[in-house]
C-alpha positions as CSV (number, residue, x, y, z in Angstrom):
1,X,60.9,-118.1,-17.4
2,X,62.4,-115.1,-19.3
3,X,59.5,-115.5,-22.0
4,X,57.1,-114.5,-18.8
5,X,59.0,-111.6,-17.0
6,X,58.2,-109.8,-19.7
7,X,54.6,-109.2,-20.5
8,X,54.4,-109.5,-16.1
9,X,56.9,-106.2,-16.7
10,X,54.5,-104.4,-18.8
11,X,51.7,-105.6,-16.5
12,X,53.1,-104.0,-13.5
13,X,53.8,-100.5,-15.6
14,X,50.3,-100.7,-17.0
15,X,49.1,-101.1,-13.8
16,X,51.0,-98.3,-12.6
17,X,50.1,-96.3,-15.0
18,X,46.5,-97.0,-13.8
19,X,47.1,-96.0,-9.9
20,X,49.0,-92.8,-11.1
21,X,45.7,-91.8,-13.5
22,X,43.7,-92.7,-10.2
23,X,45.5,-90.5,-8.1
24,X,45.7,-87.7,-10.1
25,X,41.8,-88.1,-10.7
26,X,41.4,-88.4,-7.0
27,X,43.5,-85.6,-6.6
28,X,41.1,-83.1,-8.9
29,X,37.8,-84.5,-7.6
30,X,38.6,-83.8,-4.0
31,X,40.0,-79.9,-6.0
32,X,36.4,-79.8,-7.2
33,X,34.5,-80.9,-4.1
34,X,36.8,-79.4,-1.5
35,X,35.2,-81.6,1.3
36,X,36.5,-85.6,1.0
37,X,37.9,-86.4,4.4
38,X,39.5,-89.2,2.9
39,X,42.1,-87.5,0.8
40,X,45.0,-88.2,3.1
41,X,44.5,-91.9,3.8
42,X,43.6,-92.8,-0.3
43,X,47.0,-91.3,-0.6
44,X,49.1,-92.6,2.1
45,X,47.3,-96.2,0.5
46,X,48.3,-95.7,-2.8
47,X,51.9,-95.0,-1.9
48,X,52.0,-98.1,0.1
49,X,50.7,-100.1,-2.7
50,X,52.8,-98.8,-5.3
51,X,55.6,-99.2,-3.2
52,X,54.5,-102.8,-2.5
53,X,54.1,-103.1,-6.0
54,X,57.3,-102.6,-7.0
55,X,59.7,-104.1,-4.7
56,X,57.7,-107.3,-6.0
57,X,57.6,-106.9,-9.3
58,X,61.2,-106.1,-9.6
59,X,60.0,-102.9,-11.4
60,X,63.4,-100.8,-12.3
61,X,63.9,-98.0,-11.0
62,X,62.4,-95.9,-13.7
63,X,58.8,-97.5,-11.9
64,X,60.2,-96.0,-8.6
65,X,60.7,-92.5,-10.0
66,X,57.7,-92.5,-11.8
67,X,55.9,-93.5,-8.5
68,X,57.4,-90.5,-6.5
69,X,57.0,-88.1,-9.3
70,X,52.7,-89.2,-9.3
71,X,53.1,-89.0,-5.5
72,X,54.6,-84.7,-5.9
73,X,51.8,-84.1,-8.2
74,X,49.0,-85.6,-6.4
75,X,50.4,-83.7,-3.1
76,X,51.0,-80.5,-5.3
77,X,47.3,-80.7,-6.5
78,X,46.4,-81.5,-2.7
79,X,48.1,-78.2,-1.6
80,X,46.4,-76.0,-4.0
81,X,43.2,-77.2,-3.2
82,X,43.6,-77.1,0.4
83,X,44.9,-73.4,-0.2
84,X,41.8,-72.7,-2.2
85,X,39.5,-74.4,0.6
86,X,41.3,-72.0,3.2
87,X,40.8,-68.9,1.1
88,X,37.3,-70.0,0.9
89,X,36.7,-70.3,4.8
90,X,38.5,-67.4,5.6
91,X,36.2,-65.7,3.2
92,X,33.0,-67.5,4.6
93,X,34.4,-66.8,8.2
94,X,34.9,-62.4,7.6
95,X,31.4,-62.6,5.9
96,X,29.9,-64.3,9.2
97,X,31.7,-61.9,11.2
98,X,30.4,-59.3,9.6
99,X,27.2,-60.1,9.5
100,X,27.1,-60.8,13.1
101,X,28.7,-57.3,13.7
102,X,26.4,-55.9,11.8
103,X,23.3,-57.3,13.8
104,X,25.3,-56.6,17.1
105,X,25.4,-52.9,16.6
106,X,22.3,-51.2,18.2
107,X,19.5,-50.0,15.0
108,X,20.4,-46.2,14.9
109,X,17.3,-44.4,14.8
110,X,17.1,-41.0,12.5
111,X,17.5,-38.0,14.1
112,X,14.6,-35.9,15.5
113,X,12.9,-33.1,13.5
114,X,14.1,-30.0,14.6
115,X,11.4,-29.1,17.0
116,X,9.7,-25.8,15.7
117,X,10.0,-22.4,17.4
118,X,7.2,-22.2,19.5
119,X,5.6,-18.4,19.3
120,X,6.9,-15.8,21.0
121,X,3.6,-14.4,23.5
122,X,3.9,-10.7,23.6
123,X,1.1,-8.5,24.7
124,X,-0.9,-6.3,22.8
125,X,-0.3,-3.0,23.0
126,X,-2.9,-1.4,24.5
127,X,-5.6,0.3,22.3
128,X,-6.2,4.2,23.2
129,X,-8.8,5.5,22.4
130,X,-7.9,8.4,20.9
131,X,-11.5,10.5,20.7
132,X,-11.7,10.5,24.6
133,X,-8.3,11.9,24.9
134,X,-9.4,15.0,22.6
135,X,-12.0,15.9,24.5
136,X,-9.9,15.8,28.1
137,X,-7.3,17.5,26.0
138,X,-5.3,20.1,27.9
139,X,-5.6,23.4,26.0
140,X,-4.0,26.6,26.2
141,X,-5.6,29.6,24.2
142,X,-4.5,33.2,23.4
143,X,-6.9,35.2,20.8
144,X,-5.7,38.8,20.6
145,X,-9.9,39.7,19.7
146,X,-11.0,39.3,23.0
147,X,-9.6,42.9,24.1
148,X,-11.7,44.2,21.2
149,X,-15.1,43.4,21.7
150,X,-15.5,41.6,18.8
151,X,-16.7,37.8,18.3
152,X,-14.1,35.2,19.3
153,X,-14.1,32.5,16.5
154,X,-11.5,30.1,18.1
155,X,-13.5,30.6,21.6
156,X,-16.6,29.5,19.8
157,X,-15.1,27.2,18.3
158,X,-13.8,25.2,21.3
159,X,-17.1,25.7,22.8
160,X,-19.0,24.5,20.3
161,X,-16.7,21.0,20.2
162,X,-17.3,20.9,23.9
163,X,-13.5,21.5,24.7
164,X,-12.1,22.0,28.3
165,X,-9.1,24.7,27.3
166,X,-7.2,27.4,29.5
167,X,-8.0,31.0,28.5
168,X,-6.1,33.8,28.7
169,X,-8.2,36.4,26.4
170,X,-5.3,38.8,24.9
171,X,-3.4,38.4,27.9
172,X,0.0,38.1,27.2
173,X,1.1,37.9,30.1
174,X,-0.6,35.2,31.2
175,X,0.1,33.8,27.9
176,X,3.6,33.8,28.8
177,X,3.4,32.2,32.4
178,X,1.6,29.5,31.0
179,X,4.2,28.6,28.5
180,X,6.8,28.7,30.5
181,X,4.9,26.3,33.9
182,X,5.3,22.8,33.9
183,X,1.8,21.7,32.2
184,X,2.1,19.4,29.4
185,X,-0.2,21.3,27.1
186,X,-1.7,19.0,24.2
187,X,-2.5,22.1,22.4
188,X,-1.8,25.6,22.3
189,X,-3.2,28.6,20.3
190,X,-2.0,31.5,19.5
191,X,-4.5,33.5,17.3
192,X,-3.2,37.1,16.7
193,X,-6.1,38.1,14.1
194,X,-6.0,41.9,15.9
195,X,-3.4,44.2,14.5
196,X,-1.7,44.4,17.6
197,X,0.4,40.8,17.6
198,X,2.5,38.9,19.2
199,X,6.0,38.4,18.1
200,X,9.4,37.8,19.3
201,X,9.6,35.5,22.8
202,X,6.6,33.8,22.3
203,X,7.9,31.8,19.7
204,X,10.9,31.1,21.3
205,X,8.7,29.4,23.8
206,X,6.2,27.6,21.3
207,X,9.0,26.3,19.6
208,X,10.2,24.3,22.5
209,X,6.2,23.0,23.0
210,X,6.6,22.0,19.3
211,X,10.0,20.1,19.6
212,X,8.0,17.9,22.7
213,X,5.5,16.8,20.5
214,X,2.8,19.6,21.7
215,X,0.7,20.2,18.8
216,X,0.5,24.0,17.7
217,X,-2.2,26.6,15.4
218,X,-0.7,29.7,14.9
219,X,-3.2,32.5,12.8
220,X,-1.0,35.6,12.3
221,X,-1.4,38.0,9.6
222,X,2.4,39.5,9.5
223,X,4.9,37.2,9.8
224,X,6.8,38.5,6.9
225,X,7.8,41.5,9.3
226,X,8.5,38.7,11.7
227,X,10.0,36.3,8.9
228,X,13.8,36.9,9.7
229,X,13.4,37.0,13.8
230,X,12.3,34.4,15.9
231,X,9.5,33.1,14.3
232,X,12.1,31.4,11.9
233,X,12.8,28.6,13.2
234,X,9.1,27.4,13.6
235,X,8.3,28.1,9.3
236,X,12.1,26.3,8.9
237,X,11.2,23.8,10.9
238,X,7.7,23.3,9.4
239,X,9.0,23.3,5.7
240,X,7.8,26.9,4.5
241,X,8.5,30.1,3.9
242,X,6.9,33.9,3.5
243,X,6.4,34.1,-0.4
244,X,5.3,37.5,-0.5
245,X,2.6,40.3,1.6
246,X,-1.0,40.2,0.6
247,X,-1.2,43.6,0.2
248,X,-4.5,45.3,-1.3
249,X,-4.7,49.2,-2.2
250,X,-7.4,50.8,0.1
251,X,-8.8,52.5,-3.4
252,X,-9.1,48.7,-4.9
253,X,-12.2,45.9,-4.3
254,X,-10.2,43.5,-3.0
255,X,-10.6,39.8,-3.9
256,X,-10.1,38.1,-0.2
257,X,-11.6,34.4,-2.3
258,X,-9.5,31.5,-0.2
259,X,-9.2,27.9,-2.6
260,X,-9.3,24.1,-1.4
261,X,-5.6,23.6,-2.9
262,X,-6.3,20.0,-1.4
263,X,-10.1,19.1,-1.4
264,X,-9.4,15.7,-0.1
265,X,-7.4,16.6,2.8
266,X,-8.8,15.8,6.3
267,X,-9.1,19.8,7.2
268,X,-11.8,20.5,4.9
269,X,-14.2,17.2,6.1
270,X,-13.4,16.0,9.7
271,X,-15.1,16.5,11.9
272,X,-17.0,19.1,9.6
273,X,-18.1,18.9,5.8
274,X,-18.8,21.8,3.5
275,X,-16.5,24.3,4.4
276,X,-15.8,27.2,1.9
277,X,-13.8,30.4,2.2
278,X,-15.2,32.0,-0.9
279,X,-17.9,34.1,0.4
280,X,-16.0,36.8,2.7
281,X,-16.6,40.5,3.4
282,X,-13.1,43.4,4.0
283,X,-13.8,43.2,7.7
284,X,-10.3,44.9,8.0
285,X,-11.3,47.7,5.5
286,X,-8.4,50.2,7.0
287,X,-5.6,48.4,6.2
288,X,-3.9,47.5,3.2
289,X,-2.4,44.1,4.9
290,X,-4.6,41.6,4.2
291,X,-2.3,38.6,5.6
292,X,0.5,36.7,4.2
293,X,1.1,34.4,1.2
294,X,3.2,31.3,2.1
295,X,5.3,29.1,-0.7
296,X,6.7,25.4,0.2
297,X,10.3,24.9,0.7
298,X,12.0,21.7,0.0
299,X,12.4,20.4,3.2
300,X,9.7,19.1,5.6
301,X,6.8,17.8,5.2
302,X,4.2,20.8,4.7
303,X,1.0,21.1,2.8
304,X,-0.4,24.4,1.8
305,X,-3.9,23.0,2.3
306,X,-5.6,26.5,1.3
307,X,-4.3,29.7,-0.9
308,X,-5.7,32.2,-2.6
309,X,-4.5,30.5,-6.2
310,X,-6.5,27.8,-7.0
311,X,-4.1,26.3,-9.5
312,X,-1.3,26.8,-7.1
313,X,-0.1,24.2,-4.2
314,X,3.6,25.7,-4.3
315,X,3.3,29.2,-3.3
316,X,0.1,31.9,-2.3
317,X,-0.7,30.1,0.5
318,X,-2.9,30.8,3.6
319,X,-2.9,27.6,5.6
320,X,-0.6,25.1,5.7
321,X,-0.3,21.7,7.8
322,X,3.0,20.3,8.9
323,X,4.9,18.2,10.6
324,X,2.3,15.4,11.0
325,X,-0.5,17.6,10.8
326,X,0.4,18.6,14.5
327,X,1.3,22.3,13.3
328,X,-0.7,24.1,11.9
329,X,0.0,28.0,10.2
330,X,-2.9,30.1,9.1
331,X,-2.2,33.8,7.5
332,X,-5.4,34.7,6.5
333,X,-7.6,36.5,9.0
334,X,-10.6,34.8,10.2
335,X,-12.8,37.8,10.4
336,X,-12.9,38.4,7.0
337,X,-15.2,35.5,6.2
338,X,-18.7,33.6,7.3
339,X,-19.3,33.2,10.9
340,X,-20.5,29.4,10.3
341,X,-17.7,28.7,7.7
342,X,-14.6,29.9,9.7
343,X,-16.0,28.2,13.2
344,X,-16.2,25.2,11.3
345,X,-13.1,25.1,9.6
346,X,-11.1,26.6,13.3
347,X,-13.3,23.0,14.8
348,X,-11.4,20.9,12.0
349,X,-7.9,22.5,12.5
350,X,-8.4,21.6,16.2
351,X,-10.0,18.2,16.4
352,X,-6.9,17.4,13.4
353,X,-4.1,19.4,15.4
354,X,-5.0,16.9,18.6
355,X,-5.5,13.6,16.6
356,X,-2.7,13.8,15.1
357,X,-1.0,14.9,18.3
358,X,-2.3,12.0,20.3
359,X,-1.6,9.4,17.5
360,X,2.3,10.6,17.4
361,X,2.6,9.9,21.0
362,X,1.7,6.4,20.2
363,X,4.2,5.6,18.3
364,X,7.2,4.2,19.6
């Protein structure tokens, strides 16, 4: 009997030795697949049997201890992969949430394009047509020449360009009441060619036409007596100043020649081409005062359009546009040259003086 309890002995360890190599197989194959059901009952089977195994056997109790220390390891293993399976689902399960969040949540859609600004309508202004308000132009004329028998240039003139115009002759009087009534004059001229001029309160009152946008031609042939009264505000105003008299010995064959000193401006061509002051006779052969040469000061906006330098636009001028070409200055006197050059010319100063008159009120 005790030659057999032997080699039984190592039987039962090798076959323990076996069930624990089983287990802990079992034990990483279910770590690896993560999904036998069967984990739980191959182990509470195994237990039995080992158990089983060694009561009979009479295993010592070095079998026993060996059989609870496979049991620890097998459940060890068992928790960690049962851990690891749980971190798993909980990591499947917060991915299938999300995604199901995700396809909850309404498809924002992208925002609009700003809408663009839709034009703003305004109306046109109105066009004016500015030819048919010269000719229903309100005009007032003075010319000193009608109290001496002589030809009236500016008269003809307005005729001529088929003006409607208020005249008083040489009047002054009447030249006065009508600067002072209510009318809103477009125009007013005051041509004092004859040697008996007008001076002092009539410029007071032109000036105030001027300042309301009335367009002015003034021809006078002494304003540098007149220079430091009231006629200084109107050559301040306009941007010039008296350079010097044009003052001609009676014993000398005076040179009365008047130059373009800007051929292009609108004076010389519209409405009338081909103007020229050169051919003149001394129509005022008994006096030495032959008019009045004007020079450019720095402020304003005046041209001297004619003088009687041709190389000179600064000073020795005779007609000179300002202040928007609705005032104009002229020093020279108009008898002095040709009939049809001087009617002409007094046509152009008007039809400019009004244009640029009307296209100033225009503007807003």
């Amino acid at each position: 009997m005790k030659r057999n309890r032997y080699p039984k002995r190592h039987q039962n360890q090798h076959k323990i030795m076996v069930i624990l190599s089983v287990m802990i197989l079992l034990a990483l194959s279910c770590g690896i697949s993560g999904s036998d059901p069967s984990l739980q009952l191959t182990k509470s089977s195994l237990d039995v049997q080992m158990t089983v195994m060694a009561q009979q056997s009479g295993v010592n109790q070095q079998a026993t201890e060996m059989a609870a220390a496979a049991t620890q390891m097998a459940a060890g293993v068992q928790a960690t992969v049962l851990s690891q399976q749980a971190t798993m689902l909980a990591e499947q399960a917060s991915q299938i949430n999300n995604q199901q969040q995700q396809q909850q949540q309404p498809a924002t859609e992208p925002p609009p394009p700003p809408a663009e600004p839709q034009p703003v309508q305004t109306e046109a202004p109105p066009v004016v047509d500015v030819e048919s308000q010269i000719k229903s132009a309100k005009i007032l004329l003075f010319e000193d020449m009608a109290g001496t028998g002589q030809l009236e240039y500016v008269q003809e003139a307005l005729d001529m360009g088929g003006y409607k115009y208020k005249d008083d002759g040489s009047a002054q009087g009447w030249f006065k009441d009508d600067l002072l009534s209510t009318t809103d004059w477009n125009l007013i001229i005051a041509a004092s060619e004859s040697r008996t001029k007008i001076q002092g309160e009539f410029f007071v009152y032109m000036l105030d036409h001027i300042n309301r946008g009335t367009a002015v031609i003034i021809e006078h042939w002494a304003l540098d007596s007149l220079s430091e009264g009231k006629v200084a505000p109107i050559l301040s105003k306009c941007g010039v100043a008296v350079h010097r008299d044009w003052f001609v010995p009676l014993d000398v064959v005076p040179d009365l020649s008047v130059w373009p000193l800007v051929p292009d401006h609108p004076i010389w061509h519209e409405p009338n081409d081909g103007i020229s002051l050169r051919a003149f006779s001394n129509f005022w052969n008994t006096s030495t005062d032959k008019g009045d040469l004007l020079k450019i000061k720095s402020s304003g906006d005046a041209v001297l359009v004619a003088g009687t330098r041709a190389t000179s636009k600064m000073e020795y001028g005779t007609l000179v546009s300002c202040l928007g070409g609705r005032l104009i200055i002229q020093t020279h006197s108009s008898h002095h040259y040709r009939r049809d050059d001087i009617t002409r010319l007094w046509q152009n100063m008007i039809y400019q003086a009004l244009k640029n008159h009307f296209l100033h009120k225009q503007q807003p």
